[in-house]
C-alpha positions as CSV (number, residue, x, y, z in Angstrom):
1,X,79.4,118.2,30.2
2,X,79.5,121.9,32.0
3,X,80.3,122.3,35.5
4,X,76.9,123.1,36.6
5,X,75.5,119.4,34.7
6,X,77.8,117.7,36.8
7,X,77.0,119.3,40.3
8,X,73.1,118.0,39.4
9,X,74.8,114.7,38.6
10,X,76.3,114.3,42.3
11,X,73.4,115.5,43.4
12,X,71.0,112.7,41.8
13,X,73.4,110.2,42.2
14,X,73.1,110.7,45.9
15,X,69.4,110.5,45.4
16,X,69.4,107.1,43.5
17,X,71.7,105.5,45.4
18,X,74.7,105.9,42.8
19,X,72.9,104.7,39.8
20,X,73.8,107.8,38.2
21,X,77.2,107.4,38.6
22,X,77.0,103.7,37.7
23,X,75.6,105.0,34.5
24,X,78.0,107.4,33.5
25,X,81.3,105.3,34.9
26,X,79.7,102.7,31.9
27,X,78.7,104.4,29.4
28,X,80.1,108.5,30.1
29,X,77.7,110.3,28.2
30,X,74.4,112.3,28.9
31,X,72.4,110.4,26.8
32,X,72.6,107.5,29.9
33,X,71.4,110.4,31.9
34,X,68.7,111.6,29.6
35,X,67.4,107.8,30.3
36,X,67.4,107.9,34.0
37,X,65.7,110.8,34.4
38,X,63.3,110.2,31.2
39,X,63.9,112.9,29.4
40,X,63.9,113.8,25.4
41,X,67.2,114.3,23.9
42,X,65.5,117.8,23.3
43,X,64.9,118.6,26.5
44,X,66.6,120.7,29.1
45,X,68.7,118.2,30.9
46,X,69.1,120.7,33.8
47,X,65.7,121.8,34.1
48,X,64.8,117.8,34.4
49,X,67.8,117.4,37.3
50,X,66.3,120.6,38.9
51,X,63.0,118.9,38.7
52,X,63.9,115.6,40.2
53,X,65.9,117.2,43.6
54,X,62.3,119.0,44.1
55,X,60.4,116.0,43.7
56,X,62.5,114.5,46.2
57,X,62.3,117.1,48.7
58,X,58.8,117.6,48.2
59,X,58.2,113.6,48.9
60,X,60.3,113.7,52.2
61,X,58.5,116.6,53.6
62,X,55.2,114.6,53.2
63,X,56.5,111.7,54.3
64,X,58.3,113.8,57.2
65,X,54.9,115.3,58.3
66,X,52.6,111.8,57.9
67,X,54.9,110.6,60.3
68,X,54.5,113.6,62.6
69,X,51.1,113.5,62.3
70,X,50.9,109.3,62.8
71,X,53.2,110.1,66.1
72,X,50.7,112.5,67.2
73,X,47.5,110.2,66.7
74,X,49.3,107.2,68.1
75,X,49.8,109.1,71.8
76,X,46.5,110.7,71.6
77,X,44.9,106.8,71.9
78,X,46.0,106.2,75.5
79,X,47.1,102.5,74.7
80,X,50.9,101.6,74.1
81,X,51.7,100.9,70.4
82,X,54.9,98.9,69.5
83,X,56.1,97.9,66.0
84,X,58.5,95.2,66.3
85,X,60.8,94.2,62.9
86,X,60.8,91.0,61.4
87,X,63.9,90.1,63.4
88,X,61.5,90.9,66.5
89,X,63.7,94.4,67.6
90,X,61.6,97.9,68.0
91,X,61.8,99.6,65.2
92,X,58.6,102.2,66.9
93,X,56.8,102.9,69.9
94,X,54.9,105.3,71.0
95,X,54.6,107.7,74.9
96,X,52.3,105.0,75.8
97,X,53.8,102.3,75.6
98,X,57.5,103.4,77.1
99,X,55.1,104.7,80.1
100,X,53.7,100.9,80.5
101,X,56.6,99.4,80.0
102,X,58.5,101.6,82.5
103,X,61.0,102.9,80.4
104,X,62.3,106.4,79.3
105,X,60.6,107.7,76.1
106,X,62.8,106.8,73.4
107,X,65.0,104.3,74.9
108,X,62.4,101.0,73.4
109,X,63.7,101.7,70.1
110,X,66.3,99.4,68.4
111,X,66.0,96.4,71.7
112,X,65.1,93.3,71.3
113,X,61.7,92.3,72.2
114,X,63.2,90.7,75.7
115,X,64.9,93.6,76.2
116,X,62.4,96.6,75.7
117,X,59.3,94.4,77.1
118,X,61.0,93.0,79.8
119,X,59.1,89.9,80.4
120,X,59.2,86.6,78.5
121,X,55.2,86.2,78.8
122,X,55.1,89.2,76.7
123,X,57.9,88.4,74.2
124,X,56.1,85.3,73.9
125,X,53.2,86.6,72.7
126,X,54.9,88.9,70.1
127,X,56.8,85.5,69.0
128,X,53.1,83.9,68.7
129,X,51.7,86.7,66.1
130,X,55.0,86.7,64.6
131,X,54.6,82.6,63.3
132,X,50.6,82.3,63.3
133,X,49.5,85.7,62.6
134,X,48.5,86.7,66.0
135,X,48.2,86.7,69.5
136,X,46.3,87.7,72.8
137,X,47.4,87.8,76.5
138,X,47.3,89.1,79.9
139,X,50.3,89.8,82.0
140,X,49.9,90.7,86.0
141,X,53.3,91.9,87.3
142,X,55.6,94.3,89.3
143,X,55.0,94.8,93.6
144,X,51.7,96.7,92.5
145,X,50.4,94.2,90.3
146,X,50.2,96.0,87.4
147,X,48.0,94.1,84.8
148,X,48.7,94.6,81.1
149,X,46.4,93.4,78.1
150,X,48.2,92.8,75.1
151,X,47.0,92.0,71.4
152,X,49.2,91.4,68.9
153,X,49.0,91.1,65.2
154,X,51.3,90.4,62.0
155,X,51.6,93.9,60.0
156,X,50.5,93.2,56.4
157,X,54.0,94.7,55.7
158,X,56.9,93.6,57.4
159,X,57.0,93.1,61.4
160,X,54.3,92.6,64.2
161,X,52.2,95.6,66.2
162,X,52.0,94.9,69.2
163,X,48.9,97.0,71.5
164,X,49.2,97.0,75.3
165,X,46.3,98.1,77.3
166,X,46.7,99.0,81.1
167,X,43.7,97.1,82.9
168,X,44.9,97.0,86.3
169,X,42.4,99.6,87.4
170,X,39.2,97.6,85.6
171,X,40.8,94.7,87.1
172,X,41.0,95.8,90.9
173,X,37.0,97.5,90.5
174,X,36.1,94.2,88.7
175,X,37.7,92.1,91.8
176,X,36.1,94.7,93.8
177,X,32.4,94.2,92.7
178,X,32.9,90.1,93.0
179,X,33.9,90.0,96.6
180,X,31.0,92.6,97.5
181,X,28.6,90.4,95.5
182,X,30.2,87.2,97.3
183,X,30.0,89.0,100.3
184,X,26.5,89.9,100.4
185,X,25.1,86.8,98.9
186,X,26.7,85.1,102.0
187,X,25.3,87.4,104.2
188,X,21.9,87.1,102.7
189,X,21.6,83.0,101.9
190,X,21.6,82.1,105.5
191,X,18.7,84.4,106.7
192,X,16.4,83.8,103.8
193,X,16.6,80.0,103.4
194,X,15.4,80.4,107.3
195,X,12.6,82.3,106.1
196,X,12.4,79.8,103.3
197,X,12.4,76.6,105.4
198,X,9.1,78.8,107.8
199,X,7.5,79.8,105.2
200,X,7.3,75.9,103.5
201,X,6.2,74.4,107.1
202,X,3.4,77.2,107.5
203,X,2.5,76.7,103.8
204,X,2.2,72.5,104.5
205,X,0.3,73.7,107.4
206,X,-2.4,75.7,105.5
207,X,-4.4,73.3,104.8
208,X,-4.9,71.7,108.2
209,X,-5.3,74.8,109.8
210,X,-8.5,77.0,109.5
211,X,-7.2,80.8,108.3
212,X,-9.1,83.2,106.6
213,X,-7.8,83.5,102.5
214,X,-6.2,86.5,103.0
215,X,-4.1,85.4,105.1
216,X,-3.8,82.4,102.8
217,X,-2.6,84.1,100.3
218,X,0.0,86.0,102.1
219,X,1.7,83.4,103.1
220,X,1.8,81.6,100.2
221,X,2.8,84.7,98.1
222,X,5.7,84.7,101.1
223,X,6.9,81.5,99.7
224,X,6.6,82.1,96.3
225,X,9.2,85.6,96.9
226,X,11.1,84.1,98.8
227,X,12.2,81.7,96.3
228,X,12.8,84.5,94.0
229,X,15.6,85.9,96.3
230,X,16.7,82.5,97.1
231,X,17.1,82.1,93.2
232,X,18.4,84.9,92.7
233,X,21.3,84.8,95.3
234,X,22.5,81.4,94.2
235,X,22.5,83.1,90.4
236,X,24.3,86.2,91.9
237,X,27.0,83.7,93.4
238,X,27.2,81.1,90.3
239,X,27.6,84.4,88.1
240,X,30.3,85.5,90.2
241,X,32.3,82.5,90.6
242,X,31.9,81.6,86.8
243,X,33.5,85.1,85.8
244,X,36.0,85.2,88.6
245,X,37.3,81.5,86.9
246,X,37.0,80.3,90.7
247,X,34.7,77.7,89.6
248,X,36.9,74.9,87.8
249,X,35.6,72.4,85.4
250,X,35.7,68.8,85.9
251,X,36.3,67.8,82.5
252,X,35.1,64.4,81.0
253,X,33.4,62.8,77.5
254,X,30.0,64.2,78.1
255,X,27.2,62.2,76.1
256,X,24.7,65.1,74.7
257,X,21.8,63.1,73.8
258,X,21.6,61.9,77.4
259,X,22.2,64.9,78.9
260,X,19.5,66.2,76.8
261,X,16.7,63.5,78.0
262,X,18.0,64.2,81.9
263,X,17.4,67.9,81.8
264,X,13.8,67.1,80.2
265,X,13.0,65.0,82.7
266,X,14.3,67.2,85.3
267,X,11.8,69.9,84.3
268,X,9.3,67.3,83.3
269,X,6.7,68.0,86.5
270,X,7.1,72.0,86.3
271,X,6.1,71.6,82.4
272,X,3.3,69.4,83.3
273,X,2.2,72.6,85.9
274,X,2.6,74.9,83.3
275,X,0.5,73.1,80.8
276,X,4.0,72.9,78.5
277,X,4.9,69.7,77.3
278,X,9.1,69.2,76.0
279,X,10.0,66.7,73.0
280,X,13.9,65.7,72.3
281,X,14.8,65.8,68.5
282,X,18.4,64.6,69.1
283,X,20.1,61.9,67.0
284,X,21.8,58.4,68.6
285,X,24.7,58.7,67.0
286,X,25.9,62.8,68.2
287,X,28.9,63.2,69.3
288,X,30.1,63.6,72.3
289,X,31.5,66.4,73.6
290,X,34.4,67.2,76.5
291,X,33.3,69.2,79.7
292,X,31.8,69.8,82.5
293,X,28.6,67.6,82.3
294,X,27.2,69.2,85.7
295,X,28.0,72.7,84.1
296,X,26.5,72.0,81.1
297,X,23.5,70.7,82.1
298,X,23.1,73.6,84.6
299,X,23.3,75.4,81.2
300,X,20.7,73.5,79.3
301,X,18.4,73.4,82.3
302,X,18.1,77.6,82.5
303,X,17.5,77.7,78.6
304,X,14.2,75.1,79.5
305,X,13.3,76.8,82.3
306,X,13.5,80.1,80.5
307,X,11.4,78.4,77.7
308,X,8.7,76.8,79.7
309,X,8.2,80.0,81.9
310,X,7.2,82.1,78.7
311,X,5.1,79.4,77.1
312,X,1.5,79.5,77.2
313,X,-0.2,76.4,78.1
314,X,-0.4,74.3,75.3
315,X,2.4,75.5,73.8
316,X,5.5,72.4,72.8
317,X,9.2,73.2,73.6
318,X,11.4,71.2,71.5
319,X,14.9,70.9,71.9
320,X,17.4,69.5,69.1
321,X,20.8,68.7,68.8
322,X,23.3,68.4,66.0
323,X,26.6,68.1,64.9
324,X,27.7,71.1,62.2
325,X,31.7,70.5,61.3
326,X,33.7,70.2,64.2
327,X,31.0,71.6,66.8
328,X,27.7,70.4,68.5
329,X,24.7,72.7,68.5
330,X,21.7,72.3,71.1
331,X,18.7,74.3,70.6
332,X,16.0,75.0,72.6
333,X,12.8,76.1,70.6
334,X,9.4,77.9,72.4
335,X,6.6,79.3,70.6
336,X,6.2,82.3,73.2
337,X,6.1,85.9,72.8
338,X,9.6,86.2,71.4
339,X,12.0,88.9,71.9
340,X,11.7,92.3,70.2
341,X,14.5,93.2,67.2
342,X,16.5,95.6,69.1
343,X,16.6,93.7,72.3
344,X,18.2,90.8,71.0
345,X,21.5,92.1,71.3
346,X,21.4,92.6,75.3
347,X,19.6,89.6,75.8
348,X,22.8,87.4,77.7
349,X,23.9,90.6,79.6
350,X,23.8,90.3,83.4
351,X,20.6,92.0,85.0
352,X,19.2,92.8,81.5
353,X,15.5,92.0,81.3
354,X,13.1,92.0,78.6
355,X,10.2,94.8,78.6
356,X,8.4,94.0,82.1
357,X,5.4,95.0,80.5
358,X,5.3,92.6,78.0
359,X,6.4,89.4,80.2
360,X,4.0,90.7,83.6
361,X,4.7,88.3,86.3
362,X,7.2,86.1,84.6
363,X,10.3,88.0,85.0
364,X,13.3,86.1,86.9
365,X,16.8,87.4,88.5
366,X,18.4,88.9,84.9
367,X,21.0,86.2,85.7
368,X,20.1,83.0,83.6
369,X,21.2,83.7,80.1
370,X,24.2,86.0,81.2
371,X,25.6,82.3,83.4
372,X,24.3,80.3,79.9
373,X,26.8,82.6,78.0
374,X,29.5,81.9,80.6
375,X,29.4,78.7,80.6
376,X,28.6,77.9,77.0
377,X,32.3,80.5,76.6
378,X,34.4,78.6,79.0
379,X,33.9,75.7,76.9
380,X,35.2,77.3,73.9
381,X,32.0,77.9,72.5
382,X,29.1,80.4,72.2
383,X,25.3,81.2,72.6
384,X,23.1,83.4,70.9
385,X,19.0,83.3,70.0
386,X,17.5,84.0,67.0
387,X,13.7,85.4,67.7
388,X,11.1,86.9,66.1
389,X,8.5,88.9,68.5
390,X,5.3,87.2,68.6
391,X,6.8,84.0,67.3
392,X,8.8,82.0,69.5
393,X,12.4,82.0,70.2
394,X,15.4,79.4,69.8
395,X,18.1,79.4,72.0
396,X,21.2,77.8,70.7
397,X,24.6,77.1,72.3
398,X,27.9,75.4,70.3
399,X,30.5,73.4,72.3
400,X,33.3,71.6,70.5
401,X,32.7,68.0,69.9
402,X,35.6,66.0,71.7
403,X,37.4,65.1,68.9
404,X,37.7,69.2,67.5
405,X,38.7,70.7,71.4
406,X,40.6,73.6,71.0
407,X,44.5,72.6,72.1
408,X,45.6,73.0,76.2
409,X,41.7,74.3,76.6
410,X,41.8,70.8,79.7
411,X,44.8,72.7,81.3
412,X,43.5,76.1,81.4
413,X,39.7,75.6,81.8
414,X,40.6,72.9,85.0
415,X,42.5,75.6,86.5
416,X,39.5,78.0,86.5
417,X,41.3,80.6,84.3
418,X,39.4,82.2,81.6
């Protein structure tokens, strides 16, 4: 074996962790070496050790610059990204994230996760992901209140990534926009249900006194908008209360079917007005579920109002109920105008309104459906309609039946935190 053989020898052993040399030590002769590298007895051993050091050169400078260029991309998102081992130290993190977490850049990498995220709410999170998969949280602190979101998710490799999100700004704006609307509503119920009350006495009063119909019908227009803003600042506050998690649930076994035949016969005389007439579909035997029953029926009550509003006389409203797996499912089905493709989407956002000309002088506050979400979500469960324009809608909401509610969902919901 030449001199120059044996320098390419060192040189791959290096590269393959001593296997070379393992080889040789055993067996001393190039042939061992010929298999390693995979070459023919024929060929130029040389050449083939040549050939492997650029390879291997050639594969760190890729690696070299994907990592660059993964650095780069992961600064340029403006969230912190940490990448915690499976022995839960950092093994990665990005500007972001040491800027979050308060800390020099470069100093996260190699603590432990109490040690770089200094706080056991968030360590507790990453511990969550690390033995279920995953795991989502909120954490308020330092003198300034600085509130960080943080989702956190098992890597399909080794270790956890952990994302933090600085919300404290969309958190002060948000708290912002809930005291003015708490504010105002305040300032506005007292005044209007004064005009409320005046313009019910004068409107009890038409019909003993002789006034001419235009005058009539103003005031009895009066009452009718007046309502309207009376409804609408009681949604305006419920809405704001329900988000804020300022509202807490008294939780209890709540029996569906019943609640079901109360809300029905709480709209029973505004159906009869409208011409609309509601029929239950809802089996003895459901199962209840555990919540709010004041909430939910609050719930249930704007879906029925909703439904009779945009019926035409005539016209049944039927609502079902039904257990599906672990949930209960209450639907509320009109055969009104229905609610155009692309419009289903917004439907349950705050303020959003279907086209005003379709729905002329049916239109309400916006706020309904966005409080049915709300509520239907502090439960643990959902809403959504399914609609075809010109063929009725159905409303639907899902709550957990009481034997499938999610774990600690008593604790946190009673508290009023969302």
């Amino acid at each position: 074996m030449d001199e120059l053989v044996l320098v390419f020898v060192a040189a791959l052993a290096i590269i393959t962790g001593g296997a070379l040399l393992l080889a040789i030590g055993r067996g001393g002769s190039l042939e061992h070496l010929r298999e390693i590298l995979g070459v023919a007895e024929s060929a130029d051993i040389e050449a083939a050790a040549r050939h492997a050091l650029d390879e291997r050169a050639a594969a760190e400078w890729r690696a070299s610059r994907a990592a660059a260029d993964t650095a780069y991309l992961l600064d340029l998102v403006g969230l912190g990204i940490v990448r915690l081992d499976p022995e839960l130290r950092v093994a990665a993190a990005n500007e972001a994230a040491h800027v979050f977490l308060d800390r020099p850049v470069g100093e996260l990498v190699g603590l432990s996760a109490i040690e770089a995220l200094g706080d056991h709410r968030i360590e507790s999170i990453a511990q969550r992901a690390h033995e279920i998969g995953w795991a989502n949280g909120e954490v308020s602190r330092g003198p300034g209140q600085q509130t960080l979101l943080l989702r956190a998710q098992r890597s399909p490799i080794e270790g956890i990534w952990l994302v933090i999100e600085d919300v404290s700004e969309l958190r002060r704006l948000q708290r912002i926009r809930a005291e003015f609307i708490d504010n105002l509503s305040h300032e506005l119920r007292t005044p209007l249900t004064t005009v409320r009350l005046l313009t019910e006495t004068l409107a009890r009063d038409l019909d003993r006194t002789d006034l001419p119909p235009r005058i009539r019908e103003g005031i009895e227009k009066i009452d009718v908008e007046t309502g309207h803003l009376v409804q609408m600042v009681n949604e305006l506050l419920d809405l704001s209360k329900i988000e804020q998690g300022s509202v807490p649930l008294h939780l209890s076994q709540v029996d569906m079917s019943g609640l079901v035949q109360a809300s029905i016969e709480r709209l029973h005389l505004f159906a009869e007005r409208q011409g609309v007439t509601l029929a239950a579909d809802v089996p003895s035997e459901l199962l209840p579920v555990r919540g709010d029953e004041d909430r939910l029926g609050q719930l249930l009550i704007n879906l029925l109002h909703n439904a009779v509003k945009f019926s035409a006389p005539g016209d049944p409203i039927t609502v079902r109920a039904r257990r599906t797996g672990r949930e209960v499912i209450v639907s509320v089905e009109d055969h009104g105008p229905g609610i155009p493709r692309n419009e289903l989407d917004r439907i349950f956002e705050r303020f959003y309104k279907v086209d005003k000309a379709r729905v002329a002088g049916k239109g309400g506050t916006g706020l309904g459906l966005a409080i049915v979400r709300h509520i239907a979500e502090s439960h643990g469960g959902r809403a959504w309609v399914e609609s075809e324009e010109g063929d009725g809608s159905t409303f639907s909401f899902a709550i957990p039946a009481a034997e499938a509610q999610p774990a600690g969902l008593p604790e946190a919901r009673a508290s009023g935190r969302r």
